[in-house]
TINU-561233 format. One record per residue (C-alpha): residue in one letter; z, y, x. Coordinates in Angstrom, 1 decimal. Layout:
! TINU-561233
{r A, {Z, Y, X}}
...
***
This chain:
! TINU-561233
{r X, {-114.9, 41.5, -25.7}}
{r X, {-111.4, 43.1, -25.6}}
{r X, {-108.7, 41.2, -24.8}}
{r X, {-107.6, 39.5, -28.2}}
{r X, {-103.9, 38.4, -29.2}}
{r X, {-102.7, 36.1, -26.5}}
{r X, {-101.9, 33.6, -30.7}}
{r X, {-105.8, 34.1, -31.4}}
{r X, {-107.1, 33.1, -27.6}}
{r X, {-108.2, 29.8, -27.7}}
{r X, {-109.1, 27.9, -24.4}}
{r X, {-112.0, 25.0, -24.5}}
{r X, {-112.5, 22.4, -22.4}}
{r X, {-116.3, 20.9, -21.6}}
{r X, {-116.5, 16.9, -21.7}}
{r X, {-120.3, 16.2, -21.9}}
{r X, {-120.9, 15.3, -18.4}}
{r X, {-118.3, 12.9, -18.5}}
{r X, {-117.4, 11.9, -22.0}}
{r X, {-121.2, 12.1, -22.8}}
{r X, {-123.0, 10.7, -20.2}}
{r X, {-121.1, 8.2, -19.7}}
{r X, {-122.4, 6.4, -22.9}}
{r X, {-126.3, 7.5, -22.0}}
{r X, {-128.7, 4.5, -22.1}}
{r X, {-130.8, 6.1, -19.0}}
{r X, {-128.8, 7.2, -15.4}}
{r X, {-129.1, 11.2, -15.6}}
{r X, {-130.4, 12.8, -12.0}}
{r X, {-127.3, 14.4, -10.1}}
{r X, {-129.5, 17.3, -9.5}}
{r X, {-129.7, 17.5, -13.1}}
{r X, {-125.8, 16.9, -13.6}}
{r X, {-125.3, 19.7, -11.1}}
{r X, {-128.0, 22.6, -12.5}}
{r X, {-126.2, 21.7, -16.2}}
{r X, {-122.7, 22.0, -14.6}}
{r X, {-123.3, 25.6, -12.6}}
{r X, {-125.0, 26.7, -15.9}}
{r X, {-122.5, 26.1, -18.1}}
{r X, {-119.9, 27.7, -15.2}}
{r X, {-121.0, 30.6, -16.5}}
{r X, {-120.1, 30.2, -20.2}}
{r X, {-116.6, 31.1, -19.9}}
{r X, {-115.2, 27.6, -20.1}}
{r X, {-111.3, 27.4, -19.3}}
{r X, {-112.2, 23.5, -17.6}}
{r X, {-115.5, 21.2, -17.2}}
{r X, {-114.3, 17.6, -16.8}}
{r X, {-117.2, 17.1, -14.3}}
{r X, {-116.8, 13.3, -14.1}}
{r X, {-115.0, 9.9, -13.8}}
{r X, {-113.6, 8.4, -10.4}}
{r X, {-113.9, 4.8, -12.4}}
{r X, {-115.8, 2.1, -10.2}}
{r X, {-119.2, 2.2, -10.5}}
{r X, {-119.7, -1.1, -12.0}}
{r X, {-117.6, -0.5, -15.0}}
{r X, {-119.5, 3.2, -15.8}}
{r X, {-122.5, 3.0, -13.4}}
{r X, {-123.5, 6.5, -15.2}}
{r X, {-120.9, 8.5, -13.4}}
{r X, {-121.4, 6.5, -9.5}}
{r X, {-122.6, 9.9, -8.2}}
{r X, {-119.1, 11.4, -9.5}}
{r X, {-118.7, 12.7, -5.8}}
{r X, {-121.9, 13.6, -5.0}}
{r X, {-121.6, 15.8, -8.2}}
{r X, {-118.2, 17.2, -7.4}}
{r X, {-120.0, 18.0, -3.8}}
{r X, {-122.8, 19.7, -4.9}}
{r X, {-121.2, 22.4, -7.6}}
{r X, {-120.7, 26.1, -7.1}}
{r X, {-117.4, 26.6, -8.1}}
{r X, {-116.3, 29.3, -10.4}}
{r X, {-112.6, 30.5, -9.7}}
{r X, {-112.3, 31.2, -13.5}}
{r X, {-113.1, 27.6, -14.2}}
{r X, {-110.9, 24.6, -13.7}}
{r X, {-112.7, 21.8, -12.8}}
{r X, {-111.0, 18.0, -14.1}}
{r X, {-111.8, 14.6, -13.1}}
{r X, {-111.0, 11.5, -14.8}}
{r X, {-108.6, 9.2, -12.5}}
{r X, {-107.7, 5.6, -13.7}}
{r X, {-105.6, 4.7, -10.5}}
{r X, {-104.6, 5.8, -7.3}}
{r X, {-108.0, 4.9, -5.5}}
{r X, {-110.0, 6.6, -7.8}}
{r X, {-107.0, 9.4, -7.5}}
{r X, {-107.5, 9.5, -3.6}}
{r X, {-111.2, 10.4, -4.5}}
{r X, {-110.7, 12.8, -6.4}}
{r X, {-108.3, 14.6, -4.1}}
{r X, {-111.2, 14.2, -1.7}}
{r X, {-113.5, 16.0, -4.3}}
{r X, {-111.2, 18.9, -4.4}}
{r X, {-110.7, 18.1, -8.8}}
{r X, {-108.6, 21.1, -9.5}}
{r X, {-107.1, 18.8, -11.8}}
{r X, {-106.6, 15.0, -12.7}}
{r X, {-107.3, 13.6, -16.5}}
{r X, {-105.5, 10.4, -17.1}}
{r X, {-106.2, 8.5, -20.2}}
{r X, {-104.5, 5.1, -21.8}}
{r X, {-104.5, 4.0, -25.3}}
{r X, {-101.5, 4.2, -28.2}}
{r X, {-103.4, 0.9, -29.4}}
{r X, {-102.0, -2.3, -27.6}}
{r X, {-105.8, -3.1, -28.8}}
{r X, {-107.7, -0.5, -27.7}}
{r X, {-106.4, -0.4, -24.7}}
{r X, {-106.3, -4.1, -23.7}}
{r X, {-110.3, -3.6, -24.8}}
{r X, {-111.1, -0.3, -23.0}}
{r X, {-108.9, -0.7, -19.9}}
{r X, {-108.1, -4.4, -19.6}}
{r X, {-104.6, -4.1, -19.7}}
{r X, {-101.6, -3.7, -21.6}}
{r X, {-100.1, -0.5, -21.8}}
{r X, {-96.9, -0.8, -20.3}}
{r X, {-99.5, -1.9, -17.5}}
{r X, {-101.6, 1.4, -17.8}}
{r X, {-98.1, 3.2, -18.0}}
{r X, {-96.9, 2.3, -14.5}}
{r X, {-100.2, 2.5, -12.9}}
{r X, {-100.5, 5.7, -13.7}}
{r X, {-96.8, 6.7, -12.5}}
{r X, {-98.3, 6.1, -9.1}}
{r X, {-101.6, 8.1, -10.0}}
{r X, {-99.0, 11.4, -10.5}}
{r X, {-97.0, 10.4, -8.1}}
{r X, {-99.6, 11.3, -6.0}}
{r X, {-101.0, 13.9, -7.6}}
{r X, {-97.1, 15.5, -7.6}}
{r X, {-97.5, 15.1, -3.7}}
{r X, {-101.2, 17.1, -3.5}}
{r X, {-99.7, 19.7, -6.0}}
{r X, {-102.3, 18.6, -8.4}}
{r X, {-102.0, 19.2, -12.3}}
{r X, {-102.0, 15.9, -14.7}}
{r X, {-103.3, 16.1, -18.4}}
{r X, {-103.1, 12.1, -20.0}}
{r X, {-105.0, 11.7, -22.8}}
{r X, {-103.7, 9.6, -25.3}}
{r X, {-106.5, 7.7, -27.0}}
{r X, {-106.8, 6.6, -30.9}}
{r X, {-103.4, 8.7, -31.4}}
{r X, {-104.6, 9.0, -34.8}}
{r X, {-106.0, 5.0, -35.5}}
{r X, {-107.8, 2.6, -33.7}}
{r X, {-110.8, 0.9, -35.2}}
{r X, {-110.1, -2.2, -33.7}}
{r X, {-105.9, -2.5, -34.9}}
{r X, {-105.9, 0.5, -37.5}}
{r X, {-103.5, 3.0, -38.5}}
{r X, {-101.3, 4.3, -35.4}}
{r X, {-97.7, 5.4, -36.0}}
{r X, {-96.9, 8.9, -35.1}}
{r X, {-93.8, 7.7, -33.9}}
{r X, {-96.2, 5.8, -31.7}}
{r X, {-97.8, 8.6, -30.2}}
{r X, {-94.9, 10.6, -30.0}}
{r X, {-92.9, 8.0, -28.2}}
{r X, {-96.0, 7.6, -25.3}}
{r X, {-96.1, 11.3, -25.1}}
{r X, {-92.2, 11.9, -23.9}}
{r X, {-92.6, 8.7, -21.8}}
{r X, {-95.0, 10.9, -20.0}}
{r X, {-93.3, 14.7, -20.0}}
{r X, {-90.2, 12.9, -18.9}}
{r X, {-92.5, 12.5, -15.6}}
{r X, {-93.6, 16.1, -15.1}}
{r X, {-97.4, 16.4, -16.3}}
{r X, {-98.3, 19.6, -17.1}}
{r X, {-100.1, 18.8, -20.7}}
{r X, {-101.3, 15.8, -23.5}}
{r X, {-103.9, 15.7, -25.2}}
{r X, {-104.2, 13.7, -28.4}}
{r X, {-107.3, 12.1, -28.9}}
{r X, {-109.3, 10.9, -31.9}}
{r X, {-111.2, 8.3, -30.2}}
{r X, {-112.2, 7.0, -33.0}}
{r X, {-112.5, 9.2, -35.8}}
{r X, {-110.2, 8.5, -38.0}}
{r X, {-108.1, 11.6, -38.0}}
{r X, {-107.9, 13.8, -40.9}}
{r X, {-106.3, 17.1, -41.4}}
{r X, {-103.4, 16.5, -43.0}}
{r X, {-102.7, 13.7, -40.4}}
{r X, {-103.9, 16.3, -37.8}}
{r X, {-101.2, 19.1, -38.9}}
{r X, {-98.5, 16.8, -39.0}}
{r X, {-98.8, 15.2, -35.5}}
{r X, {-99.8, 18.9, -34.2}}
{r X, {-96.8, 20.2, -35.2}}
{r X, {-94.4, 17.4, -34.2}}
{r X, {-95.6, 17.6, -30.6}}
{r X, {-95.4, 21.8, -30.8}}
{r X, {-91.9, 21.8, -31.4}}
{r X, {-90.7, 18.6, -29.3}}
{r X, {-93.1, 19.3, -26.3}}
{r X, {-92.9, 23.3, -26.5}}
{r X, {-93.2, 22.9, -22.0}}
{r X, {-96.9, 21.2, -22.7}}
{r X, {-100.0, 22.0, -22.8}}
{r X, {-101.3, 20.2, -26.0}}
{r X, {-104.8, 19.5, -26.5}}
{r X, {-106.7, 18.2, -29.3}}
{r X, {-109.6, 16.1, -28.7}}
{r X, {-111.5, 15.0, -32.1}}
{r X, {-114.8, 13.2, -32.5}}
{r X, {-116.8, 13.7, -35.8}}
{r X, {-117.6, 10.4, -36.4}}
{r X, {-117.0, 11.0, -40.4}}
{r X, {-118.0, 14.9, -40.7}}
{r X, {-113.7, 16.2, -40.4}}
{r X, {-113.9, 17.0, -36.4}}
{r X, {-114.3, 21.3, -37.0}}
{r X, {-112.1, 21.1, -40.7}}
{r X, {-109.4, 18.9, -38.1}}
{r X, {-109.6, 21.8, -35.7}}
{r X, {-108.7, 24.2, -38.7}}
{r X, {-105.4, 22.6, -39.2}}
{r X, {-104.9, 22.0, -35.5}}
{r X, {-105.0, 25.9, -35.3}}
{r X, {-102.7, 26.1, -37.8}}
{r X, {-100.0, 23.9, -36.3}}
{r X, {-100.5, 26.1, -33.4}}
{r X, {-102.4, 24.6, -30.9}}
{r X, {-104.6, 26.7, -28.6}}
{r X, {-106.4, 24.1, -26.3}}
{r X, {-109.5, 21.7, -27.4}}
{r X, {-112.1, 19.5, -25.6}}
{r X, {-115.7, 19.8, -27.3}}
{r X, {-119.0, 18.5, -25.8}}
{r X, {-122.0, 20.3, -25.7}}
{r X, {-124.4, 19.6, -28.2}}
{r X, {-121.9, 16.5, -29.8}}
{r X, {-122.6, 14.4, -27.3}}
{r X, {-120.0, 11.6, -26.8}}
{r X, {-118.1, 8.6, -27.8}}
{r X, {-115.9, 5.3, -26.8}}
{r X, {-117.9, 2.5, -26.4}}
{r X, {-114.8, 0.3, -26.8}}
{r X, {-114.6, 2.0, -30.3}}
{r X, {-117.2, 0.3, -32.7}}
{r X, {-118.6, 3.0, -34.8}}
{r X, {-117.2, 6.2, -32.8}}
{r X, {-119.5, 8.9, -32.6}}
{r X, {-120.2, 11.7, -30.8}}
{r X, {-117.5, 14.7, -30.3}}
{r X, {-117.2, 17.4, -32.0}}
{r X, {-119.9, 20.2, -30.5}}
{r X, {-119.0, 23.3, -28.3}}
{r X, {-121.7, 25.4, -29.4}}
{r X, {-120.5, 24.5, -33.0}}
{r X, {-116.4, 24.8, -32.7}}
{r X, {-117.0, 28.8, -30.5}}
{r X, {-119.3, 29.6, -33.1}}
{r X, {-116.6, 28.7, -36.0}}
{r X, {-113.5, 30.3, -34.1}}
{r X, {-115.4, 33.3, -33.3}}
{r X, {-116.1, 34.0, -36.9}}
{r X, {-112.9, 33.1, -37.9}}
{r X, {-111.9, 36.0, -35.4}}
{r X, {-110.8, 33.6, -32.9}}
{r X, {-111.4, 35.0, -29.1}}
{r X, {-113.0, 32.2, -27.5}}
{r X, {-114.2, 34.1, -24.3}}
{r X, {-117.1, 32.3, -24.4}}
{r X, {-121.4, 33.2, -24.1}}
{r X, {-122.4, 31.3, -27.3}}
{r X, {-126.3, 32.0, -26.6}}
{r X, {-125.7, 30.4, -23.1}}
{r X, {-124.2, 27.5, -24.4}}
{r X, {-127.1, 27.6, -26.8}}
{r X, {-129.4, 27.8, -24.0}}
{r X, {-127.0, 24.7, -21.9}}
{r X, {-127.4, 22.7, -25.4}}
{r X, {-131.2, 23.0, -25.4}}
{r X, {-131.6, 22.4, -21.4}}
{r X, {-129.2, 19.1, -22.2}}
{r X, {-131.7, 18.1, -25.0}}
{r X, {-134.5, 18.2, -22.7}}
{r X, {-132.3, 16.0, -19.8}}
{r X, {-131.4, 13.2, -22.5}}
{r X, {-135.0, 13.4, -23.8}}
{r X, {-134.0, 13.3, -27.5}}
{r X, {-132.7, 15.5, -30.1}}
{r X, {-128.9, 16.1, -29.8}}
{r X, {-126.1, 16.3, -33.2}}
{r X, {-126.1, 19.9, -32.6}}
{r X, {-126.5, 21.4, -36.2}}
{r X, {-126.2, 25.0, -34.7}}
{r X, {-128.8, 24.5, -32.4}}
{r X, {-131.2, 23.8, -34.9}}
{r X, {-129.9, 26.3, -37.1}}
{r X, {-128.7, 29.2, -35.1}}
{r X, {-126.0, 30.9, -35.3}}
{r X, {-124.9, 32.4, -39.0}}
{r X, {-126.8, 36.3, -38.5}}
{r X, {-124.4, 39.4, -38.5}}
{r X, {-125.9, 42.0, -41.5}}
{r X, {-123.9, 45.7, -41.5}}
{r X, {-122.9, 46.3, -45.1}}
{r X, {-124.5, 48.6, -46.5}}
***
């Protein structure tokens, strides 16, 4: 593909094998974690969040998180994220080699009291030490804010809100947010107005949009979000996904679906969309069921010359 526009080059990030599996009812091999990873390397991904340094006992589907991280081939094009919570699970990570750290606390005083047992000027200053550190090892920090657009267990969440937690956290030098519909509740006109606040007070970040399609708007959210100007977005392969401190929430919005939509929308993705067709159907296989991807079952929409 020649090199597009750098406005219409769109970078995705790949959450399945942590945001998806992490929900899974059965423990998925490592082997199996690693083959999917390596294969999806060569899709053209800008990141793979590979996994979660949590403790095992609170998501005992990601325990092998270094053993995956061990057992990857690397591809230099491909920046490969871990999920810290703290400092220990930060100090594995480094240990991994994570090109890159993903923090994550809630705008819900609710949500994340539920999800991380804590309030959040708690979660705030725990994870000043997790970038302290990662400041020290010269390592990149994205925090995901979750339910920035309402939580499920609270309800609506102020803009001011979100907007307030995310200069709390440029103030301390991370290289990027990402807002997150945890719960999907966003919408697109609540999607273009937060999208375009944070463009113009945070033009140093890295913005990324995270939606879940718990209610069918995750691909019309990413419309608008592409309209407000944001270039970054996390998808998971085949729709996996989904809080499970979020009654309700669904799976993510699917990768194979959202390059297949920019790319006929004349969006340059840089992405294989048969491979990822081809990672979608090997996942179905490794969850033994059949996954929300419509496009897999569908294919994508044929190219006919005009005549």
């Amino acid at each position: 593909m020649n090199a597009a526009h750098p406005s219409r080059r769109i970078y995705v990030a790949e959450v399945v094998t942590r945001d998806g599996f992490q929900s899974e009812p059965q423990f998925i091999p490592t082997t199996d974690k690693i083959a999917l990873i390596d294969r999806m390397s060569e899709a053209g991904y800008a990141a793979i969040e590979v996994s979660s340094f949590t403790s095992p006992k609170a998501i005992p589907m990601l325990a092998d998180a270094d053993a995956v991280f061990a057992g990857i081939t690397r591809n230099p094009a491909v920046e490969y994220l871990a999920l810290v919570p703290n400092v220990r699970g930060a100090e594995r990570a480094l240990a991994a080699r994570a090109d890159a750290f993903n923090l994550v606390m809630s705008v819900s005083e609710a949500h994340n009291q539920a999800n991380l047992r804590m309030s959040r000027e708690q979660s705030f200053a725990q994870l000043q030490d997790v970038i302290r550190l990662a400041r020290d090892h010269d390592t990149p920090v994205n925090v995901s804010l979750s339910t920035s657009f309402g939580c499920s267990l609270a309800g609506p969440v102020a803009p001011d809100d979100v907007m307030h937690w995310a200069r709390r956290f440029a103030d301390l030098g991370v290289r990027g947010i990402s807002l997150c519909d945890t719960t999907g509740m966003a919408d697109p006109a609540a999607v273009g107005a937060l999208c375009e606040r944070a463009v113009a007070a945070f033009p140093q970040l890295q913005i990324t949009l995270h939606f879940h399609n718990t209610r069918g708007m995750g691909l019309a959210n990413v419309v608008t979000a592409l309209q407000a100007g944001i270039r970054h977005f996390d998808a998971s392969l085949g729709g996996l996904g989904g809080c499970p401190y979020a009654p309700g929430a669904t799976g993510n919005i699917c990768t194979e679906e959202l390059v297949h939509m920019l790319e006929r929308m004349g969006y340059d993705t840089g992405m294989d969309l048969q491979l990822l067709l081809a990672c979608a159907a090997q996942l179905e296989r490794l969850v033994g069921r059949t996954v929300p991807s419509q496009l897999l079952r569908a294919g994508p929409v044929p190219t006919v010359a005009l005549s």
